[in-house]
C-alpha positions as CSV (number, residue, x, y, z in Angstrom):
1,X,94.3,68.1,120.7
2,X,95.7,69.2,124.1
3,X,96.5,72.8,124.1
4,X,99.6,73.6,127.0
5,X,101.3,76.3,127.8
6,X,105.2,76.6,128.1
7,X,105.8,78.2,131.0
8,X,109.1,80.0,130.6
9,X,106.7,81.9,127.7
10,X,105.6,84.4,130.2
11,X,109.4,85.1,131.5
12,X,108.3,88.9,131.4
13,X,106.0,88.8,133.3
14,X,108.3,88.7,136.4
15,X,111.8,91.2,137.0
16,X,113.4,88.0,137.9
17,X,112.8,84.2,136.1
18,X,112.5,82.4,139.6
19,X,110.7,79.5,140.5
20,X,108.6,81.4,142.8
21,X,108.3,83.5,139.8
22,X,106.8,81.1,137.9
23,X,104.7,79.8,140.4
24,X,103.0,83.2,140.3
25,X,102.8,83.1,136.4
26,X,101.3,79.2,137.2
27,X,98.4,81.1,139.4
28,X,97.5,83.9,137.0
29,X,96.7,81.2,134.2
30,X,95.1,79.2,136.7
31,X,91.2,80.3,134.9
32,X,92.6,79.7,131.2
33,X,91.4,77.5,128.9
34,X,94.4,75.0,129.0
35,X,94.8,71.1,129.5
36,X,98.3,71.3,129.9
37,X,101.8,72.9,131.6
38,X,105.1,72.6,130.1
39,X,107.8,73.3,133.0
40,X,111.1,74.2,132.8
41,X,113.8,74.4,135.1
42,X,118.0,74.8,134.8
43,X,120.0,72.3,135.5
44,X,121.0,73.4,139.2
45,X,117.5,74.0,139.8
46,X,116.8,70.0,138.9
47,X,120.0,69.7,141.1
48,X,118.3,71.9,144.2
49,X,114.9,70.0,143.8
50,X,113.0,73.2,142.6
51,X,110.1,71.6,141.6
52,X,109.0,70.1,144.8
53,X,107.3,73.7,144.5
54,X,105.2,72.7,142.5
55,X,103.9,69.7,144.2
56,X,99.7,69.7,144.4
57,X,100.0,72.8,141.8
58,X,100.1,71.2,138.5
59,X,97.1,68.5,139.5
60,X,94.5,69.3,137.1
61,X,97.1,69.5,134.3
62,X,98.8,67.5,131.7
63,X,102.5,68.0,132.6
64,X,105.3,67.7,130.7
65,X,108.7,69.3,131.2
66,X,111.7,70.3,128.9
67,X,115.1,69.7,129.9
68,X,117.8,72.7,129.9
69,X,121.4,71.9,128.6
70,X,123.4,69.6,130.9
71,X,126.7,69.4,131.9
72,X,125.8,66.4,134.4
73,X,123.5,64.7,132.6
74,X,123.5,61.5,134.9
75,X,122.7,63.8,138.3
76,X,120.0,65.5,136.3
77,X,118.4,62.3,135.0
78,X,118.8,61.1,138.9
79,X,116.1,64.1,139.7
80,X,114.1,63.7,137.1
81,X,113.2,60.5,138.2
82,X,112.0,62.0,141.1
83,X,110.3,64.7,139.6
84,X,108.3,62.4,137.7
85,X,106.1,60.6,140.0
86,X,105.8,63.4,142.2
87,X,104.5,65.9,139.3
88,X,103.2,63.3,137.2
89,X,104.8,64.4,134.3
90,X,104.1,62.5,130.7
91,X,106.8,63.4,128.4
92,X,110.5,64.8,128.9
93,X,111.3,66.8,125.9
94,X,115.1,67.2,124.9
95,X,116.8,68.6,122.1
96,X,118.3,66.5,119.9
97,X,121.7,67.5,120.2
98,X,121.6,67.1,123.7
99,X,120.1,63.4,123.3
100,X,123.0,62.3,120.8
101,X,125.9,63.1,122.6
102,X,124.5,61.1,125.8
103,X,127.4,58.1,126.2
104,X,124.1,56.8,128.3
105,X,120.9,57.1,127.0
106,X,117.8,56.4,129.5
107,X,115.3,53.9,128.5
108,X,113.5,54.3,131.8
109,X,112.3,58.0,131.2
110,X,109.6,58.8,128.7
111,X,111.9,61.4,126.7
112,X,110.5,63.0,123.3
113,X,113.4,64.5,120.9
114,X,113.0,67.9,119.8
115,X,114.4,69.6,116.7
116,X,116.9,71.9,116.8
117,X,116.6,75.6,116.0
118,X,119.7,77.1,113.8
119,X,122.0,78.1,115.9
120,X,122.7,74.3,116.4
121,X,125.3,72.7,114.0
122,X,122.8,69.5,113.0
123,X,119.6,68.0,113.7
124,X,117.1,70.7,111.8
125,X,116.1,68.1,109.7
126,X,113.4,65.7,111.3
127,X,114.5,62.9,109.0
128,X,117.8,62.7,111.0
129,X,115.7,63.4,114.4
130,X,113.6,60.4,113.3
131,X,116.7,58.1,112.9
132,X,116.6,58.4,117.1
133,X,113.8,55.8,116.5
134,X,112.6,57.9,119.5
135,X,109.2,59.7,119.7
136,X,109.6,63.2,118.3
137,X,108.6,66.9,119.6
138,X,108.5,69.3,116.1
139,X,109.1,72.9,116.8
140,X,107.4,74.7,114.0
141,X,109.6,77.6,114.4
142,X,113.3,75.9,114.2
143,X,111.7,74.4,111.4
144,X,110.5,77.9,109.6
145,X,114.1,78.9,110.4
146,X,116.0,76.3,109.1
147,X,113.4,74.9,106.6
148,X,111.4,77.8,105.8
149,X,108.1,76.4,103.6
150,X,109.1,72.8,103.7
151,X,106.9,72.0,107.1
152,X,104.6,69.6,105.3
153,X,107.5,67.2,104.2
154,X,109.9,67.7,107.2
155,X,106.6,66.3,108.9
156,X,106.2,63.3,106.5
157,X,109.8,62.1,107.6
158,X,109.0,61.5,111.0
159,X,105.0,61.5,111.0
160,X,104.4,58.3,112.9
161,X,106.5,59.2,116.0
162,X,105.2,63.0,116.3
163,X,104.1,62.8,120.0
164,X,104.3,67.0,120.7
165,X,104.2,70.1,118.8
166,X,105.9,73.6,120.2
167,X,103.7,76.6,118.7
168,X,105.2,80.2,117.8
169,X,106.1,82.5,114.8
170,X,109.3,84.1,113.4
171,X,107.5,88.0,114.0
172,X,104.3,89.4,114.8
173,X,104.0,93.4,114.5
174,X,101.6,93.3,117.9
175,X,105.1,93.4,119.6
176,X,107.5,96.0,120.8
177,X,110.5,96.1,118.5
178,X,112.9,95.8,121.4
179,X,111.7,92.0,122.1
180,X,114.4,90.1,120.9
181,X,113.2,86.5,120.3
182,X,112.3,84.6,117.8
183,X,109.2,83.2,119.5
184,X,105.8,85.0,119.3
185,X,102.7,84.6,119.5
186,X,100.7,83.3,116.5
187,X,98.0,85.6,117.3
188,X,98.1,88.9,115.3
189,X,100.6,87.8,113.1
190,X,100.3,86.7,109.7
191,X,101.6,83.0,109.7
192,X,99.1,80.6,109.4
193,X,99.7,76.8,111.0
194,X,99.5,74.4,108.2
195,X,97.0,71.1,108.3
196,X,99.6,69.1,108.1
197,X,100.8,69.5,112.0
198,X,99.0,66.4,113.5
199,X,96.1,67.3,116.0
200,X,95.7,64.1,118.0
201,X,98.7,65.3,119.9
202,X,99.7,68.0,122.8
203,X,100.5,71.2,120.8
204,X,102.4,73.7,123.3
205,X,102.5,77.5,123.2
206,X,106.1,78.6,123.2
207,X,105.3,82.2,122.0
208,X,106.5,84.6,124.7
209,X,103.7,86.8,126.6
210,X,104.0,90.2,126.5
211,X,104.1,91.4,130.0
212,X,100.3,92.7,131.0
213,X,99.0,90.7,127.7
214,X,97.0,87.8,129.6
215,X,94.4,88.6,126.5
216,X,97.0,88.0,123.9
217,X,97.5,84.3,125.6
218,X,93.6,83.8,125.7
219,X,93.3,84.7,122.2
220,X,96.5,82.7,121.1
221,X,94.2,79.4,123.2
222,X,91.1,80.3,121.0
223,X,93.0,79.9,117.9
224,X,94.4,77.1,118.3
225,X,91.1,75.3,119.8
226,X,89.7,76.7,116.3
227,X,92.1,74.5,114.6
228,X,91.2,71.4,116.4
């Protein structure tokens, strides 16, 4: 198991989602107990070259980075390629409706189809995901929202090309009320990961960080080492 950490998790940590922003949130994690970075960046951000910011910062890491929505797919993919080398990133993650309606569809970048949460019109199920013939990132929560109690089979639909899991929970009561997401923290909650999630792949925290709650991340780490 490689244990990573989505970046955009710790949004409130900063007034203002910048990259500089998350360059600081990058250095306060620096000491944690992670293999791994997820990075995110919008699409005029790809289009700006943001993440030559993070050149030499993400070295001892295994990076991967999620693609926002795209209304020029092409002149994204174009810096992504560049991004690649120069971050040494493994895996592009995409959602899957993003990924269908491509007219063209890169073979060249090492893409990873994620499922989508319910506010999307299709692709909750991972048996339509897996018809992609694509490898496959599950997130447990779109699944508990669209499938609630039926991990274990949506997993056996699409098993063999599982290549990344994104980790968070419907609620937790250790939050303020006012948080609106639908992505905590597993840690004080009461929603226990089933065995079934495959361990032999990168599992990545997606649970948003309370701001000033570096512990709550630590303890959400240990857990999950616990597991594998």
């Amino acid at each position: 198991m490689k244990i990573s950490l989505g970046l955009n998790s710790c949004y409130m940590w900063q007034e203002s989602w910048t990259v500089d922003a998350q360059l600081k949130c990058l250095e306060l994690v620096k000491d944690l107990d992670l293999d791994g970075i997820e990075i995110h960046f919008s699409e005029q951000e790809l289009f700006d070259k943001a993440f030559q910011k993070f050149q030499g910062k993400l070295d001892k890491y295994f990076v991967t980075f999620h693609m926002p929505a795209l209304t020029k797919p092409k002149e994204a993919f174009d810096k992504v390629r560049i991004m690649i080398p120069l971050l040494n990133i493994q895996q592009v993650v995409i959602h899957a409706d993003e990924w269908d309606k491509l007219q063209d569809k890169p073979d060249d970048i090492p893409f990873v189809i994620e499922n989508c949460d319910k506010n999307k019109p299709n692709f909750q199920n991972l048996k339509d995901v897996a018809e992609f013939n694509k490898n496959i990132c599950i997130d447990i929560n779109h699944i508990e929202q669209t499938n609630p109690g039926k991990l274990s089979e949506q997993i056996t639909a699409a098993k063999n090309l599982i290549k990344e899991v994104h980790v968070s929970c419907l609620k937790n009561p250790v939050y303020d009320t006012s948080l609106k997401t639908h992505h905590h923290l597993i840690t004080g909650s009461d929603y226990k990961i089933p065995d079934c999630v495959p361990k032999d792949i990168i599992w990545v925290i997606e649970g948003v960080v309370p701001k000033d709650r570096l512990d709550l991340l630590e303890q959400e780490i240990a857990l999950l080492r616990k597991l594998g």
